[in-house]
N, C-alpha and C positions, 0 to 999 in steps of 0.2 A: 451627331457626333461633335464633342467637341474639337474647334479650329486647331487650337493648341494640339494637341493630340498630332491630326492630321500632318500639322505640318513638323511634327517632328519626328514622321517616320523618314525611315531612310529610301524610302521608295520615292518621295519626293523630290529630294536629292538628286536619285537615279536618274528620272527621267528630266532634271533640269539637263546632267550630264547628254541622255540623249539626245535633247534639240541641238548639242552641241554639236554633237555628233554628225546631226540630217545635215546641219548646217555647212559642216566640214567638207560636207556631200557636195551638198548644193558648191559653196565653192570652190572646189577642185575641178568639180564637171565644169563649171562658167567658165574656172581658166582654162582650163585644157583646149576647152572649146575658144574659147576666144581668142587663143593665141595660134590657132590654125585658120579660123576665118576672119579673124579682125575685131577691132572694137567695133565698128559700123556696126557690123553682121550685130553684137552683142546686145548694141542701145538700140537697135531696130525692131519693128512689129516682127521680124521673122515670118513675114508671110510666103516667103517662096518655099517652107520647112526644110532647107537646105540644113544638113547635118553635116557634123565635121567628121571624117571621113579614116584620120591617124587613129594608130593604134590605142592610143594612150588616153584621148579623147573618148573614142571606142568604150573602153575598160570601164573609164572614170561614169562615163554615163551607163553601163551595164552593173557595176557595182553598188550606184546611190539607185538604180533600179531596184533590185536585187535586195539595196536593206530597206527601202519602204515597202516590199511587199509582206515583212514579217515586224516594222513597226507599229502598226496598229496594234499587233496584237498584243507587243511589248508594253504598249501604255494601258490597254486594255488590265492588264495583267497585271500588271505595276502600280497603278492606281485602286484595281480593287483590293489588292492584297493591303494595302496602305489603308484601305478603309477597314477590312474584317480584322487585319492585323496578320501577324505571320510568328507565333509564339516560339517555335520551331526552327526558325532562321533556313527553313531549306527554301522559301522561296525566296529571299533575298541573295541565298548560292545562285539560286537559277539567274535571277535578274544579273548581280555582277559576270558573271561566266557569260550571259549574251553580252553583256554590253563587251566585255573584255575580247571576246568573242569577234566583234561586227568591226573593233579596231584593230585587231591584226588581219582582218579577211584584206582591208583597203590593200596595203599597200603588197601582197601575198599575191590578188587580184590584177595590182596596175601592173608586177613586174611577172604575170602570166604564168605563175607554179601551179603546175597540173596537182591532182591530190591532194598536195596539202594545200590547198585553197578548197575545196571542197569538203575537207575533214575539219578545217577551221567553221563551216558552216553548220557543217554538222553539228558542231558544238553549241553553239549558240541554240540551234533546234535544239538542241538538249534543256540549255538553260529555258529557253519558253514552255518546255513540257515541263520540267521541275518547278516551273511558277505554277502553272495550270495545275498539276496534279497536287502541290503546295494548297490552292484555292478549293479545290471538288471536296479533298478526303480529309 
């Protein structure tokens, strides 16, 4: 396959948006965390695995749990559509709808909305099945 090609699908794009995304992750969980145990606790091996214990904390680290267990599949899924292509545009619905999806779950999550933090998930599952089903048929 031509490079050209590749990189000028929009799935490429996407998943530049999602490392932005992990990242997002990654640093909210570090602050959250580190402004309940300290910088020390932060720059440290962490060998006592003492967790920060606040709610918010708590969340932050259950929710960048929570979206890496369904990003592999997203790049998975993202990248190979990027390669066979997606003439059809439904898996590129699915791809935007999860990412759109995993950015309202955060803050739905930190400030602990029963259901619709859940139905926000939902959707996103949705978006990864309409890639996958996008890829098979």
């Amino acid at each position: 396959m031509d490079a050209a090609i590749l990189s000028a699908s929009p799935f490429v794009a996407l998943v530049g948006w999602s490392v932005l995304l992990l990242m997002f992750h990654i640093g909210l969980q570090g602050m959250l965390a580190t402004r309940e145990l300290g910088s020390e606790w932060n720059a440290g091996p962490r060998d006592t695995h003492q967790k920060p214990s606040g709610v918010l904390a708590g969340r932050a680290d259950r929710a960048a749990g929570n979206f890496r267990e369904t990003y592999a599949a997203f790049i998975g899924l993202a990248l190979s559509l990027a390669i066979i292509g997606d003439p059809s545009d439904w898996g590129l619905t699915g791809a935007w709808i999860w990412l759109v999806c995993r950015l309202i779950y955060i803050p739905l999550y930190l400030a602990g909305i029963p259901y619709v933090q859940s139905l926000v998930w939902v959707g996103s599952a949705a978006g990864l099945l309409t890639m996958f089903f996008t890829l098979v048929f």
